[in-house]
BAVOTOR-644929 format. One line per 5 residues: number of its first residue (from 1); for each residue x, y, z of N, C-alpha, C, O. Coordinates in steps of 0.05 Angstrom, whole numbers, always signed. Layout:
BEGIN
NUM> X:Y:Z:X:Y:Z:X:Y:Z:X:Y:Z; ...
***
This chain:
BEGIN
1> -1536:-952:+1064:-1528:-957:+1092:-1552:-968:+1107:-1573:-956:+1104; -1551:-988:+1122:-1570:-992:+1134:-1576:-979:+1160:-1561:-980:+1179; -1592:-972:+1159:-1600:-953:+1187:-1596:-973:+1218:-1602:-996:+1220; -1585:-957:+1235:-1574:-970:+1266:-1607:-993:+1271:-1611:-1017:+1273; -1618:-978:+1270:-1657:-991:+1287:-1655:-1026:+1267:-1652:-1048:+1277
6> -1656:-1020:+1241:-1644:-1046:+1228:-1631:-1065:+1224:-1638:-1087:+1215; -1610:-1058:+1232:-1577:-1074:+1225:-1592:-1090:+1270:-1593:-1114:+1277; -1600:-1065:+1289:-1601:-1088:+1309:-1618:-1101:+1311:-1615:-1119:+1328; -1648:-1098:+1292:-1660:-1117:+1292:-1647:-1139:+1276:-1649:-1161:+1286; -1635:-1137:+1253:-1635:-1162:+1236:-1609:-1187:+1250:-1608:-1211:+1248
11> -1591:-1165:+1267:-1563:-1180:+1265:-1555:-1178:+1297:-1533:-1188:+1304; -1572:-1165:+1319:-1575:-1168:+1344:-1561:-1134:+1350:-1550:-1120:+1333; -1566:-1129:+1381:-1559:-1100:+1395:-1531:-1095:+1389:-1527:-1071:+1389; -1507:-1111:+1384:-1486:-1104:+1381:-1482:-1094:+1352:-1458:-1091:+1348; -1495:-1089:+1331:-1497:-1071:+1307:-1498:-1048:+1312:-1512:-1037:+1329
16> -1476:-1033:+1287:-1475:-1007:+1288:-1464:-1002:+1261:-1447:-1015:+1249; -1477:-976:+1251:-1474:-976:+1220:-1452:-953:+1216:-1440:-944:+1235; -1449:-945:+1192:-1421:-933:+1186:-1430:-905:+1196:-1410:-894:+1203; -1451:-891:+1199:-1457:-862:+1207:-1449:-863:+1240:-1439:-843:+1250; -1454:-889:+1259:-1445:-896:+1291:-1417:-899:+1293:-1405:-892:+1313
21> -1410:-906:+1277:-1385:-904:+1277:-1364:-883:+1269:-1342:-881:+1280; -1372:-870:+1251:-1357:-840:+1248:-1361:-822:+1268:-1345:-805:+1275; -1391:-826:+1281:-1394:-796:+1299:-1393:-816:+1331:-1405:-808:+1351; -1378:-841:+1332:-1359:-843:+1350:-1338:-843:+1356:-1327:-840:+1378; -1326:-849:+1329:-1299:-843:+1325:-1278:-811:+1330:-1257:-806:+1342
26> -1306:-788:+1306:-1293:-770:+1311:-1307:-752:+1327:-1304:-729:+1319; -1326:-755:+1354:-1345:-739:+1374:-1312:-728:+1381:-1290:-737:+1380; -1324:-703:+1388:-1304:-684:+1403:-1321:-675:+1426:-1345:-669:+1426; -1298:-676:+1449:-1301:-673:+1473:-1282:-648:+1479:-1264:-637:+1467; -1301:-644:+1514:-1284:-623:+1520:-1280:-629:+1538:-1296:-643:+1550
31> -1254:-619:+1552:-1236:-633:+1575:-1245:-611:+1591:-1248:-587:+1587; -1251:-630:+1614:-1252:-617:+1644:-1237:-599:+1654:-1242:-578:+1667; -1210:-611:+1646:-1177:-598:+1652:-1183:-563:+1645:-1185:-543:+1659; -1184:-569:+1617:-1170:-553:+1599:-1192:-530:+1589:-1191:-506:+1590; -1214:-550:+1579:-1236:-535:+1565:-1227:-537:+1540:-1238:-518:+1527
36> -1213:-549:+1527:-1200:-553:+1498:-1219:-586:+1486:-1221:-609:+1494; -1229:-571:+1464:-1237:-593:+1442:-1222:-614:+1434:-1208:-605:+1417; -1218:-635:+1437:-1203:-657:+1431:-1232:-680:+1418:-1255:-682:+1426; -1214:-696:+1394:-1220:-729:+1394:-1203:-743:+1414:-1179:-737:+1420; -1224:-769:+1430:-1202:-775:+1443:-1180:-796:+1425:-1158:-802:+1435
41> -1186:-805:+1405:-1172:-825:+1397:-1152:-810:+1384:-1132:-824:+1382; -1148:-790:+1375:-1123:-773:+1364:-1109:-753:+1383:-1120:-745:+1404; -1080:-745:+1372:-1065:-737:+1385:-1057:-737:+1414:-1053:-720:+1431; -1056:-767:+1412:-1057:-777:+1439:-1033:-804:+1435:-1032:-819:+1416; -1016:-804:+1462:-1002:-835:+1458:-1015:-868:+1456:-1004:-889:+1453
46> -1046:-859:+1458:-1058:-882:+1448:-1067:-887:+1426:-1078:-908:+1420; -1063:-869:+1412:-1069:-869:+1375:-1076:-888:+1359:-1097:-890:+1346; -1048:-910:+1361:-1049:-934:+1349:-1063:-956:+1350:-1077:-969:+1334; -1053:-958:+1386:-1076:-980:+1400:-1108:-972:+1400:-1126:-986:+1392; -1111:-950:+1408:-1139:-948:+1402:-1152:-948:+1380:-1177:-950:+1377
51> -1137:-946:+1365:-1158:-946:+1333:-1153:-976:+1325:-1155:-979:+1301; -1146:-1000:+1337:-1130:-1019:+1337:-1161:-1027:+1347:-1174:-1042:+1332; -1170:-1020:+1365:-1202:-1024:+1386:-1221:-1017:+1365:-1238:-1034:+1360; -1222:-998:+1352:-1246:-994:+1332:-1248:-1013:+1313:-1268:-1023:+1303; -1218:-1019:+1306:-1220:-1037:+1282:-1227:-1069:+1291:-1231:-1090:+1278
56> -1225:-1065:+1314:-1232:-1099:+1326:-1269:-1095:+1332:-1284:-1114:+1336; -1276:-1070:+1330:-1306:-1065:+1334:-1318:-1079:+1309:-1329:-1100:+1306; -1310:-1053:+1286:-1302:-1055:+1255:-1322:-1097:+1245:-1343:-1106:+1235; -1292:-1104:+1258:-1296:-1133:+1250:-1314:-1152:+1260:-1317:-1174:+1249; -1333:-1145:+1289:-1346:-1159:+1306:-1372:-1155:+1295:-1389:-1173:+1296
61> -1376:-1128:+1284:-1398:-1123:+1271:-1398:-1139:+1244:-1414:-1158:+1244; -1385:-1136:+1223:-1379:-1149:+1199:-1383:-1184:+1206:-1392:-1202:+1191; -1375:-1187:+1237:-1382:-1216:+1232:-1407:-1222:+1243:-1413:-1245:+1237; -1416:-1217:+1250:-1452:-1209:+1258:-1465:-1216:+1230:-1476:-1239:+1229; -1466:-1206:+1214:-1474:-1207:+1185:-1456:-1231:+1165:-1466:-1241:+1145
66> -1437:-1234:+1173:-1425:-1263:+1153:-1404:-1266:+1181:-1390:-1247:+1188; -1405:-1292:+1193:-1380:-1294:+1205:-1350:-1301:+1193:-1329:-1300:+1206; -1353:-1308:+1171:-1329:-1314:+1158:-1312:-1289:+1145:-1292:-1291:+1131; -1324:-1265:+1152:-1310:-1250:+1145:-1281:-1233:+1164:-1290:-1219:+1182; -1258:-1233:+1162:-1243:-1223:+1181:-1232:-1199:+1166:-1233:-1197:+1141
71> -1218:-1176:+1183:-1203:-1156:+1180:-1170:-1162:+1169:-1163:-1185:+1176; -1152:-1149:+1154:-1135:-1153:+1157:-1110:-1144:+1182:-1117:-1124:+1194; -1092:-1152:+1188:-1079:-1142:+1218:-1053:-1121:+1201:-1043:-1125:+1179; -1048:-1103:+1215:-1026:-1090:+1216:-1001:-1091:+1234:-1008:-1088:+1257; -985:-1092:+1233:-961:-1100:+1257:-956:-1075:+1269:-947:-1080:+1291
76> -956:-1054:+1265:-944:-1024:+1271:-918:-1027:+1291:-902:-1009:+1294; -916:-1050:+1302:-895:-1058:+1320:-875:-1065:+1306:-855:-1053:+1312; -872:-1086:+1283:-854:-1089:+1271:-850:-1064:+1251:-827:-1061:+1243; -867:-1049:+1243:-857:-1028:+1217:-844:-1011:+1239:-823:-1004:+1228; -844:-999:+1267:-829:-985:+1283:-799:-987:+1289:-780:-972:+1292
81> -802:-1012:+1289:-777:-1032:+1295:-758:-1026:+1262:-734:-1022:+1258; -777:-1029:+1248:-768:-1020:+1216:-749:-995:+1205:-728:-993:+1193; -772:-976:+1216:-763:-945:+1199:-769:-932:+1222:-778:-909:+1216; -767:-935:+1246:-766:-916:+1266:-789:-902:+1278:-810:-914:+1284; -783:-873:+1282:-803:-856:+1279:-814:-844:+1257:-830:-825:+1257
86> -804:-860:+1232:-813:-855:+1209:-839:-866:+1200:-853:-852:+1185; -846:-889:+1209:-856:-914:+1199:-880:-907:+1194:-889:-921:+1176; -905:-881:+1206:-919:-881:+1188:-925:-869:+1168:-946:-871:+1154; -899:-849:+1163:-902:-843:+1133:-891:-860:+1114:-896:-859:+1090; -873:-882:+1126:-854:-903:+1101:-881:-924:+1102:-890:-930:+1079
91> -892:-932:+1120:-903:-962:+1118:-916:-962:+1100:-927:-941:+1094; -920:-995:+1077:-927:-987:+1056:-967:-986:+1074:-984:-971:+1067; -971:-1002:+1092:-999:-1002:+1094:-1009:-981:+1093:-1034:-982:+1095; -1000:-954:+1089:-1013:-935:+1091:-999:-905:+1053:-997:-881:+1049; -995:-926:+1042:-983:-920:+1009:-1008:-917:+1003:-1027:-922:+1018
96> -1009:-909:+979:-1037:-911:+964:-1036:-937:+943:-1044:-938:+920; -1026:-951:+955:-1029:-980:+943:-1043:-994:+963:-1051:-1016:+956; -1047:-988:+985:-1062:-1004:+1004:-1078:-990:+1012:-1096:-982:+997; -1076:-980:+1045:-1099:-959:+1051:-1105:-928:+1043:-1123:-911:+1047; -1079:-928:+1027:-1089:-897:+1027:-1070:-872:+1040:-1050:-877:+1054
101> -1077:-853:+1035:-1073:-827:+1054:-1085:-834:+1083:-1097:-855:+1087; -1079:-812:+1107:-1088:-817:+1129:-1104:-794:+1124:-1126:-791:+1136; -1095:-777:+1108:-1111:-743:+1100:-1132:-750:+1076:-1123:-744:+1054; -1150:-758:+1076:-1161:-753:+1044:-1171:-732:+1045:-1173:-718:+1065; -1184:-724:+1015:-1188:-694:+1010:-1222:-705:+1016:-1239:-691:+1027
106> -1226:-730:+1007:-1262:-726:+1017:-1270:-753:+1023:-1254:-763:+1039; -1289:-769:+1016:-1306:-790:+1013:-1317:-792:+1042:-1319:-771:+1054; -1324:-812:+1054:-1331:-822:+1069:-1347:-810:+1093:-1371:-809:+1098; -1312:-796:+1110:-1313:-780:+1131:-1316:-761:+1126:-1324:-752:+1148; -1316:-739:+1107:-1312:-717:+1095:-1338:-698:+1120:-1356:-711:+1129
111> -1336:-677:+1125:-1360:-676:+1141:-1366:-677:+1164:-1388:-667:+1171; -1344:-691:+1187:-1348:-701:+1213:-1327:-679:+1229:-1323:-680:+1253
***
């Protein structure tokens, strides 16, 4: 992984490496309200769209380093329109022919 101090010298200030991105993704906060630990990007009606924002981060970075590289898009609008309130357990984007579980048992995030 290349270290954050790196990636902004080589590829400019808008670099951020995969460790900035997990412990922004999953930082837990605590609500003013409530005093309850939350991510804000989960269990929330912004779920989709906001992780919709990371992954447009995801790709801005990636093109910093090769611009020809792009993300693939997900429709979540049409698979709703599809299978309902089913759709993200039916959609295949999320089978283990494509992305995967939303649960894995480890890799990556494992840890956060």
């Amino acid at each position: 992984i290349t270290e954050s101090s790196e990636g902004k010298r080589l590829y400019g200030q808008d670099f951020f490496n995969y460790r900035d991105l997990m412990e922004w993704h999953l930082v837990k906060l605590k609500s003013s309200l409530t005093g309850n630990i939350y991510t804000p990007w989960h269990a929330k009606p912004g779920f989709l769209t906001s992780h919709l924002a990371v992954s447009q981060s995801v790709e801005r970075v990636l093109q910093l380093i090769d611009p020809s590289i792009a993300l693939p898009y997900w429709d979540f609008v049409a698979d709703a329109a599809k299978w309902g309130p089913d759709a993200v357990r039916r959609s295949p984007v999320l089978s283990g022919a494509l992305l995967g579980s939303s649960f894995p048992a480890g890799g990556a995030g494992a840890g956060f």
